[in-house]
C-alpha positions, 0 to 999 in steps of 0.5 A: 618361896625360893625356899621350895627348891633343893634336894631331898638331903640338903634342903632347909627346914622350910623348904619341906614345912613351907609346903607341908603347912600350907597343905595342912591348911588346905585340908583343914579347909577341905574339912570344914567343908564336910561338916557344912557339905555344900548342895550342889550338882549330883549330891541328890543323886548320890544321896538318893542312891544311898538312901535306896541300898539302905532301904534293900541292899539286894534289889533298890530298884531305880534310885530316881523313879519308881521304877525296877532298873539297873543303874550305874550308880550302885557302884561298891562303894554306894553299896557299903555306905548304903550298909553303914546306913542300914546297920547303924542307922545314920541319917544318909548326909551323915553317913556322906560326910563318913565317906567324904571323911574316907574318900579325902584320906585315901586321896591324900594317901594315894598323892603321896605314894604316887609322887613318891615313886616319882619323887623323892623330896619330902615336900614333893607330895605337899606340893603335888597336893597344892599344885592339883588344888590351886593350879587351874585356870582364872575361871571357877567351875565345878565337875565331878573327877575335877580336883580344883579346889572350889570343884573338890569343895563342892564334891567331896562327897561324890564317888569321884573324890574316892575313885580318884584316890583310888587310882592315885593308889593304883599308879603307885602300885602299877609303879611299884610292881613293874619296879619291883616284878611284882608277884602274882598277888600283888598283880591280881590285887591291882587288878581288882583296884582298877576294876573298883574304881571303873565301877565307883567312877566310870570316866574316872576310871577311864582316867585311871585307866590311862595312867596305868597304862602309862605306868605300864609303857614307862616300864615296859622292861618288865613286860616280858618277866612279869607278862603273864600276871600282868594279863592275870591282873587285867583279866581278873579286874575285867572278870569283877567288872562282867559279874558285878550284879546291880547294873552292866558295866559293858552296857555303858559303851552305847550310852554315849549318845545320851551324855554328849549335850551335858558334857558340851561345856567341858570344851568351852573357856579351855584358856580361862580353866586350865592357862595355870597349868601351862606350868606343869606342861614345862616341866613335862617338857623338861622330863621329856627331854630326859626320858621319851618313856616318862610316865607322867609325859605318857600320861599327858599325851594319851590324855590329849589324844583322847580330849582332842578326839572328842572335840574333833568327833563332837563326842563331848563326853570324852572331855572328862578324860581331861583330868588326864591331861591336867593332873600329869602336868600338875604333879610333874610341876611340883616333882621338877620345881623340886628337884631342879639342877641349877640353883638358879633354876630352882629359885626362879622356877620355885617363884614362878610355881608360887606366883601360878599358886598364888593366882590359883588360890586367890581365884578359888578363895570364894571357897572359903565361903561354904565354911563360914558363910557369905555373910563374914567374907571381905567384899572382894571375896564374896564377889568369888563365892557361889551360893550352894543350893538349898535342899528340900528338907522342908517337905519331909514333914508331908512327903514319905518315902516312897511317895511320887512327886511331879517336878521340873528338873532342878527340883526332881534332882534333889528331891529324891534324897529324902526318899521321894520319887520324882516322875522323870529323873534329873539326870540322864539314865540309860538304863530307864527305858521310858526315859523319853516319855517320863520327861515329856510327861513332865514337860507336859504337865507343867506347859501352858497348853496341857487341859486340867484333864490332861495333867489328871491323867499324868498324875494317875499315870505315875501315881503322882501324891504330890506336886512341888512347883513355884507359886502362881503355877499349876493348881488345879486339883491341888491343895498347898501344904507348905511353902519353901525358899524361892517360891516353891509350893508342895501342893499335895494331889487331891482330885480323883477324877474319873476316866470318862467312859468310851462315848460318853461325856463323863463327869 
């Protein structure tokens, strides 16, 4: 692995195919895992928002409930694979698989221009690619806007994946303006990609949004020539964000309060999740030596302002601005192993990055499970992998688009992929008014105090035609039509009570 290390005209041969092939490899794995697209997480959600533009681009409605809100999911890019669905047809996993395909190449794409302004080695950009897959932590976990490796598997097919390229390719072009002064088109059009990516991703916009501004600050020397397109470029991005029509983006600034509880585990385990990236945190320190005004070590430090706030405020939500703390130290890591003075240097510091790699991929190595199957996988690696959630296809014969199931959360967030509303949603939704209600209706329905009368009356209420719920559960007024994995039964609503008139003592 001391290989890795030279200069971008005298390196061997293998100090750019070492990093290149194993980044190839890497992909390639990536790939396979979009033809299996793994269930897990927010896929329902995303599935479900496409499935809804397909059916109306103009006005889908709320993509969980049957209910006509805004949401901040109808994001430009759900709104053209919702396109891509409706004028050819596609089933939405296939057209999900098109853009996981898009959303990988423009991150790859993005890696590569961003490092190269950082960079000039021609393995510096595999390396990067490697070092913001595998150098995390020796815990696995998975959140969307989080590159490792097992979390990337796991959400390829998220908005995040394409956001996050998306500002990859938004650095470079922020680098290569300020290098360049940029003219007014060049500025405008940045500003127009820093608005795309908020409204694809809004924390991965905020992240974009940091390293931008680093960007700006690092070249501050171009402030006064290129000033006023600048603040042309920025007002035009937030002019894109004030009119885009499916939901308001300003609005988001008060939801805050409804996503600190899910976003509570982003501050537990930091050590276990992040201690490979110590690495990258050198080699900050290393450029920091040589410039105050690095970019990538601006970057580090608003990244670590805005996590550190949210923990000392308990605004956990602020915790996905930790890819901004990651991801600079991550590609300064494989920038400085490269481009290292001593030769003595090189080598150790190219075997120490090898070793936090090495650890790194063998700690994400139950990846490989979501391509062939836990079945084949060696002992020691089936022990790493997580089994996917398994989907609800198996209602599709009986429940139609359109129609209203009752179910408890882990179901509601999957369910609405095949075009069924569920009663409460499965994820927080700031824009539902009754969010509140809708979620104690379900807690309700399926708790042991509530009276065959009661649950009635919850069904007609939402206009409820079927009910997913485990077996042994509630039945009453119900009628089973299919059995699935887990013990799940889809009962289908039969009864028809009705209402007891006033004083009376009804039916």
């Amino acid at each position: 692995m001391a290989g890795w290390s030279g200069s971008a005209s005298g390196s061997r041969p293998s100090t750019v195919v070492v990093p290149w092939t194993v980044a190839v490899l890497v992909l390639f794995l990536l790939l396979l895992v979009v033809v299996r697209l793994p269930w897990a997480g927010d896929l329902g959600l995303h599935a479900a928002t496409v499935e809804r533009l397909r059916h109306s681009l103009t006005d889908p409605g709320n993509p969980l409930v049957d209910a006509d809100t805004p949401s901040p999911y109808y994001s430009p890019w759900t709104v053209v694979l919702g396109a891509v669905a409706r004028v050819g047809g596609a089933s939405v996993f296939v057209v999900l698989r098109l853009g996981a395909l898009v959303g990988l190449g423009l991150l790859v794409t993005g890696v590569w221009r961003y490092v190269r302004t950082l960079g000039a080695h021609r393995a510096a950009p595999a390396l990067a690619l490697l070092c913001l897959l595998l150098l995390w932590g020796t815990e696995v976990f998975a959140w969307s806007g989080f590159l490792g490796l097992n979390s990337l598997a796991l959400t390829v097919a998220y908005p995040s994946v394409l956001a996050l390229g998306l500002a990859f390719h938004l650095w470079a072009g922020l680098a290569s303006a300020v290098g360049g002064g940029g003219g007014w088109g060049e500025w405008l059009g940045l500003g127009v990609l820093w608005a795309v990516v908020l409204l694809c991703h809004q924390f991965t916009g905020v992240v974009a949004s940091l390293g931008a501004v680093a960007v700006l600050v690092a070249g501050r020397r171009a402030w006064r020539p290129a000033g006023a397109r600048i603040v042309g470029g920025a007002a035009l991005g937030a002019g894109v964000l004030w009119v885009w029509p499916y939901y308001d983006f300003f609005a988001l600034f008060g939801a805050g309060s409804g996503l600190e509880a899910v976003h509570r585990p982003l501050y537990e385990d930091l050590a276990g999740r992040y201690w490979l990236v110590l690495a990258g945190v050198v080699a900050l320190g290393v450029r920091w030596g040589r410039d105050r005004w690095d970019a990538l070590v601006l970057f580090f430090a608003l990244g670590v302002v805005v996590v550190a706030a949210g923990g000392v405020s308990g605004h956990w939500s602020w915790g996905r601005a930790l890819p901004a703390v990651v991801i600079p130290a991550q590609v300064a890591a494989a920038v400085e192993v490269l481009g290292a003075g001593r030769r003595g240097v090189r080598a150790g510091s190219a075997c120490v990055l090898a070793g936090a790699l090495a650890v790194g991929a063998w700690t994400q190595a139950g990846t490989v499970g979501y391509v062939v199957g836990r079945g084949v996988l060696p002992g020691v690696v089936e022990a790493k992998y997580r089994e996917p959630w398994q989907g609800y296809h198996w209602i599709t014969p009986w429940v139609r688009y359109g129609d209203v199931v009752m179910a408890r959360v882990r179901a509601a967030r999957q369910i609405p992929a095949y075009g069924a509303y569920t009663v409460a949603p499965g994820y927080p939704d700031f824009f539902l008014p009754d969010e509140v209600r809708r979620g104690t209706a379900v807690r309700r329905y399926f708790g042991k105090g509530a009276s065959a009368e009661e649950r009635w009356e919850i069904l007609r209420a939402y206009g409820v035609r079927w009910v997913v719920d485990r077996e042994g559960g509630v039945a009453e007024g119900l009628r089973a039509v299919a059995r699935g994995p887990g013990g799940q039964v889809l009962y289908e609503v039969v009864t028809r009570r009705r209402r007891p008139p006033p004083g009376g003592a009804g039916l």
